[in-house]
N, C-alpha and C positions, 0 to 999 in steps of 0.2 A: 440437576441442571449444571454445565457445565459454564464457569465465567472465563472470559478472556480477558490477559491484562492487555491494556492499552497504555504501552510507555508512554506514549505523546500526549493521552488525556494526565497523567497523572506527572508528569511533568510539568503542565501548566498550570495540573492544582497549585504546585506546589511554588505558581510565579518565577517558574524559568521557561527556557526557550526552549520547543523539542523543534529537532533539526528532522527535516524529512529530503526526499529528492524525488522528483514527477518524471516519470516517462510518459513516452509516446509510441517509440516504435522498438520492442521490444516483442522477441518474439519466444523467451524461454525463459521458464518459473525461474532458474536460479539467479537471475536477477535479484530476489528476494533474500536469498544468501547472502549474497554480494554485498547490497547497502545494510544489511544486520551487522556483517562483518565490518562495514564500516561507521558504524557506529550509527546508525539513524533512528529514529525513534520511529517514523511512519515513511510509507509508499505513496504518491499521489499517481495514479493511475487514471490518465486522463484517456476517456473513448471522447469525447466530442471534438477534439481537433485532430484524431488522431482515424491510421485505417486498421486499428489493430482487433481482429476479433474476440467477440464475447468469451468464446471459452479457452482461449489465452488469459485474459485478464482473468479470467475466474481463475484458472493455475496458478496465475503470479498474487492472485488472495490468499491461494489456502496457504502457497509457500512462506508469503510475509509471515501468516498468522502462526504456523508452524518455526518461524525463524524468529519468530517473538518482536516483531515489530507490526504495528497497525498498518493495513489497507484502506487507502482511501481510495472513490471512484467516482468521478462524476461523467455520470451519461450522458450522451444528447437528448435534447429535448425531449418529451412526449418517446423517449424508445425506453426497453428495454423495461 
């Protein structure tokens, strides 16, 4: 089994702050570069206010996860 680190969980172990930034209208995984390269610990990937679809945000997951910062997502209600 393979484990993924999650800078942002293990930054608040450790009682600091992990810095993230949320899109919405984003249409291309390197996004996920992008805020690694700038130093962020997590992605907030928001689809309920947003019209971005499902298998974009799944891109801009694997990219974070591969860019070594956490994905976060919150879906709309009762979807997905």
């Amino acid at each position: 089994m393979v484990t993924l680190a999650n800078p942002a969980r293990a930054r608040m172990a450790k009682g600091e702050a992990a810095l993230g930034a949320g899109i919405r209208h984003s249409r291309h995984a390197e996004i996920a570069g992008a805020m690694a390269a700038a130093g962020f610990d997590f992605l907030f990937i928001d689809l309920e206010h947003s019209s971005m679809p499902l298998d974009v945000a799944s891109q801009i997951s694997a990219a974070a996860l591969h860019a070594g910062i956490a994905p976060l997502v919150r879906v709309p209600e009762g979807d997905h």
